[in-house]
Legacy VTK file of the C-alpha trace (Angstrom):
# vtk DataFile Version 3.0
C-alpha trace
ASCII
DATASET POLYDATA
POINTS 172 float
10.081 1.320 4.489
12.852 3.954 4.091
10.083 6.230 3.445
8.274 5.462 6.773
11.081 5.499 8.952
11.809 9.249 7.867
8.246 10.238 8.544
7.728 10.679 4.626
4.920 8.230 4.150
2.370 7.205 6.974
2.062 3.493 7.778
-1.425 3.032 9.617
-3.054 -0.189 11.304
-6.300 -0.776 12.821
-6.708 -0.388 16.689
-9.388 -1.432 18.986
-9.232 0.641 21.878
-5.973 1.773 23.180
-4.751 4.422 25.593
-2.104 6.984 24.313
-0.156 8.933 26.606
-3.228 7.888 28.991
-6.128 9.112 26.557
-8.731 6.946 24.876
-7.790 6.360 20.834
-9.028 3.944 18.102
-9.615 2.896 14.605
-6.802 3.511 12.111
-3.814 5.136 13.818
-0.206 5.951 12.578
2.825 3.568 13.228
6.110 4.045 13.420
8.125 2.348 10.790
10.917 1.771 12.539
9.103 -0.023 15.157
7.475 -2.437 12.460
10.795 -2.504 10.394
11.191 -6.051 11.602
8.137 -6.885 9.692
9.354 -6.023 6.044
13.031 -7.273 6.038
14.139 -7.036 2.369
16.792 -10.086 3.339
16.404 -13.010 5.739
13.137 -13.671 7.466
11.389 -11.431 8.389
9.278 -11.641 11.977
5.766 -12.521 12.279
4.474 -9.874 15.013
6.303 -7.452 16.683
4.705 -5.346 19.800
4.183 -1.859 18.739
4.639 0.901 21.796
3.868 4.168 20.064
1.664 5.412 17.898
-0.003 8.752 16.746
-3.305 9.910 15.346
-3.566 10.828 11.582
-2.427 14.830 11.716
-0.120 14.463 14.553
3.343 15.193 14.381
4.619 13.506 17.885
4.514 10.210 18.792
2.554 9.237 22.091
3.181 6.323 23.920
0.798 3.422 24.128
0.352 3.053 27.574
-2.460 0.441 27.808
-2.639 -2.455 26.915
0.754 -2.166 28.765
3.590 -3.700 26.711
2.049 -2.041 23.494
-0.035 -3.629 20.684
0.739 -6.682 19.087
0.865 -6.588 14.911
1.757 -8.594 11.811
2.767 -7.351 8.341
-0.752 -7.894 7.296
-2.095 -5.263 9.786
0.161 -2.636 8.428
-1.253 -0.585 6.076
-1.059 2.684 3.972
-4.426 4.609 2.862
-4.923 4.940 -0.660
-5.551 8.800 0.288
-1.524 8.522 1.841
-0.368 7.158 -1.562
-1.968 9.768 -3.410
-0.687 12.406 -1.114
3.008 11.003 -1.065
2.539 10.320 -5.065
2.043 14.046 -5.468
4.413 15.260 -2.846
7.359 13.309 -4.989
6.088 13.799 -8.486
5.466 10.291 -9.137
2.297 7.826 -10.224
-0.062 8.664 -12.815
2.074 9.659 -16.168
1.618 10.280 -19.624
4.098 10.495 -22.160
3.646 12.961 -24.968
6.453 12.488 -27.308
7.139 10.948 -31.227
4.842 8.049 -32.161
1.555 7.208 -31.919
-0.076 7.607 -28.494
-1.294 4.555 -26.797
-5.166 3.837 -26.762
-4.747 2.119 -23.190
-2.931 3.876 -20.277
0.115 1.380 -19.751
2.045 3.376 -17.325
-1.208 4.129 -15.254
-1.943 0.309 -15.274
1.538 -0.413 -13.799
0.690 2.256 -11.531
-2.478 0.621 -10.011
-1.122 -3.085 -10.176
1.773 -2.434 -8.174
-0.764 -0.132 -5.760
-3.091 -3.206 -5.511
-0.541 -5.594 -5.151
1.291 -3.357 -2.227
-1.725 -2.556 -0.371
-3.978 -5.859 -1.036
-1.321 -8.701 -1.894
-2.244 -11.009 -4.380
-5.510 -12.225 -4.798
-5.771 -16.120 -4.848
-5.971 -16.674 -8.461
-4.396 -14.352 -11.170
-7.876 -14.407 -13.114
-9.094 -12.440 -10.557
-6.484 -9.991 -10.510
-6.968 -9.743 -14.523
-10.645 -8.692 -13.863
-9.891 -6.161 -11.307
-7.639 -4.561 -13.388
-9.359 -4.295 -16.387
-12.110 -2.737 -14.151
-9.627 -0.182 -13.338
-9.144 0.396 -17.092
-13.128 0.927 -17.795
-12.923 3.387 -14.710
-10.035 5.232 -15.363
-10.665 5.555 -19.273
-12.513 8.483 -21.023
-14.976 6.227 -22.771
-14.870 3.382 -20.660
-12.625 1.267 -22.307
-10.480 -1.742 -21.406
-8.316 -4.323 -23.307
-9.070 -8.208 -23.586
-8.768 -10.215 -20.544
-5.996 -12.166 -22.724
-3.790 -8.831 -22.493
-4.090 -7.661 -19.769
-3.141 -11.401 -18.719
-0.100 -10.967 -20.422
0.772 -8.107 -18.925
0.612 -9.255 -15.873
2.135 -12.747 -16.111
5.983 -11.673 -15.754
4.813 -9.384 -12.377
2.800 -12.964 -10.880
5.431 -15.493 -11.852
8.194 -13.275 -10.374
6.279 -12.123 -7.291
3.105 -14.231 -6.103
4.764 -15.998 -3.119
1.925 -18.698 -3.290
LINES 1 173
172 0 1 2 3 4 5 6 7 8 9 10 11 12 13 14 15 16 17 18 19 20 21 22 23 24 25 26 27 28 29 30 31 32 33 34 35 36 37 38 39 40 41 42 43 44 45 46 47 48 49 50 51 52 53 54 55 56 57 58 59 60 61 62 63 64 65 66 67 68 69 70 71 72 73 74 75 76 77 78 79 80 81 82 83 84 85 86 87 88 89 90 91 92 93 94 95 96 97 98 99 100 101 102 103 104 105 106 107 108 109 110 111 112 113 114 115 116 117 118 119 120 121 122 123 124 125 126 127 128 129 130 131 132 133 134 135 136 137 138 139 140 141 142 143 144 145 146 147 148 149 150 151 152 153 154 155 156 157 158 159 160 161 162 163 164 165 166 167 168 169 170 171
């Protein structure tokens, strides 16, 4: 959230049509993290909706106030979102994501780091899907489409893998 509130990273949600600064807007639009801050309290509760009274097209650099509906637009957490295109950009911007480590030893047949990569990606942007099966499948699709040949371990280790991250996380 840090990130957001220092214009490094672009939070976005989905508008229907609003008026900024008077003109017409709509579809995904920037927010400004401090004004959904409330949403993502790392202690305590956080709130449930907040109203949000600026926002900004992707590309613009000021802020424009939303002056209809009047009173701003009403969001929860789960309308807050970043674009996978944002991550990437902000990923490359701060030389993080997508590693390899060439060093001693062996190299590893299956991209670990990468995996840990893309879980905590889908699990940021999507939450948790409802059982942790289906989060096993989707990420061993990511392995057969992020893999020279294709490739992708058992279900059963991938499972593993991902056990301590449910257990510790899943809120459900």
């Amino acid at each position: 959230m840090n990130y957001a509130i220092s214009d490094e990273i672009d939070l976005v949600a989905g508008f229907a049509r609003v008026r900024l600064d008077g003109e017409c807007a709509a579809g995904l639009l920037s927010v400004s993290g401090s004004e959904v801050r409330p949403l993502f309290r790392p202690f305590g509760k956080g709130a449930k909706k907040i109203y949000v009274t600026q926002a900004r097209r992707t590309g613009e650099e000021h802020w424009r106030e939303i002056t209809e509906p009047v009173g701003g637009v009403r969001l929860a957490a789960a309308d807050v979102m970043i674009t996978a295109r944002e991550i990437d950009r902000f990923e490359e911007a701060h030389c993080i994501g997508r590693t390899r480590n060439v060093g001693p030893g062996a190299p590893t047949k299956y991209d670990w780091d990468g995996f840990y990569v893309a879980l905590m990606k889908r699990v940021y942007t999507g939450g948790f899907p409802v059982r942790q099966r289906d989060l096993v499948i989707e990420m061993q699709e990511w392995f057969i489409a992020n893999s020279a040949e294709g490739e992708a371990p058992d279900e059963s280790t991938i499972r593993r893998r991902i056990q301590s991250v449910w257990k510790e996380l899943n809120p459900a």
